[in-house]
C-alpha angles and dihedrals in degrees: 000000000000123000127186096194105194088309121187125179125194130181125223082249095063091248113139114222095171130019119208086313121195142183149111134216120199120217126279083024122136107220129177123195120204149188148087126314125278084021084114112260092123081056095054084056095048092049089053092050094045090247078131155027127224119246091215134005127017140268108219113195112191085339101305116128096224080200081071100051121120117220079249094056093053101081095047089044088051096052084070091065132067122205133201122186136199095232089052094223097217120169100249098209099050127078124249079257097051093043092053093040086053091064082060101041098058086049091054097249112178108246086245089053081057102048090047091050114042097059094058096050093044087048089053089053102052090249104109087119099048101058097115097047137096130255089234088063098053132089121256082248101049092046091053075064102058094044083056088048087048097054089047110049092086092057095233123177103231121055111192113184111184108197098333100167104044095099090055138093113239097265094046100039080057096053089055097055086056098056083051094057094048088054082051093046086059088057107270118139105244118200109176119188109205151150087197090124089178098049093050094043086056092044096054094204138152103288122199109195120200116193112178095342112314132072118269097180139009122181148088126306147041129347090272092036 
């Protein structure tokens, strides 16, 4: 599903952010990556997005070399991935209706595709009630819904959240995670970049830990496994 295969990333300032890298997640698999920060955990996502290129060696998603990838071919690779932030990106002048509806728009989703849609995601995230308000009148917690809500309504295979609890108070940020964990549990890949200790230490989940640029440690567990 997603395959690191001996990665490396330089800068054009010299600086490393991976060093020969290498893993692979299977589908359906939760996975959390940790570390500091600058150890290189934004890179892994950037690479998975095609932010980035890799220096040396190749990441494979479902197959695909994303090395081999045209700028045409971008937009349709990248339907495949979810992606959840810690600063939510919600249009604030849309609706939680409208914000949702718009993953689907610029996929040329028909307006009956929508409506069928909409209702289930926003029903998976607890929001059923909240379609015709504004982001602006939401919690931190609630719009960390929508922008679930938001990754998933295309139904993509790959779900990646980068700090997305870092906003959120505990009990929220925990809450979160769980709802992580229920998208998991349907079959989506889940990959969660975090420095929530306490959240990955509860979940008990693979953890992959970078530190300056290469993995120290990669199994099953807390945060100090």
């Amino acid at each position: 599903m997603i395959f690191f295969n001996n990665v490396t990333k330089q800068y054009e300032n010299g600086t490393v952010a991976l060093d020969n890298v290498g893993f692979f997640i299977d589908k359906g698999e939760f996975v959390f990556i940790v570390g500091s920060s600058g150890a290189g955990k934004s890179t892994i996502t950037k690479l998975i997005l095609c932010e980035e290129q890799p220096t040396n060696g190749s990441v494979l998603i479902n197959g695909i070399d994303l090395k081999g990838l045209s700028h045409r071919e971008m937009p349709y690779y990248r339907r495949q991935l979810g992606m959840v932030f810690q600063d939510f990106r919600l249009l604030p002048n849309k609706t939680v209706y409208e914000n949702i509806a718009f993953a689907m728009q610029v996929r040329n989703a028909t307006a009956k595709e929508i409506r069928r849609a909409i209702p289930n995601v926003l029903s998976m995230v607890g929001l059923s009630h909240k379609s015709k308000v504004k982001p602006g009148q939401l919690s931190g917690g609630e719009q960390q819904r929508v922008a679930l809500a938001r990754a998933m309504v295309n139904n993509p295979p790959v779900l990646i959240a980068d700090e997305p609890t870092g906003n959120l108070d505990p009990a929220t940020a925990f809450e979160i995670i769980q709802l992580l964990e229920d998208i998991n549990k349907r079959g989506t890949t889940v990959l969660t970049v975090t420095h929530a200790c306490d959240i990955v230490d509860k979940m008990k989940k693979r953890v992959i830990e970078i530190d300056n640029g290469k993995i120290i440690r990669d199994g099953v567990g807390g945060y100090n496994i």
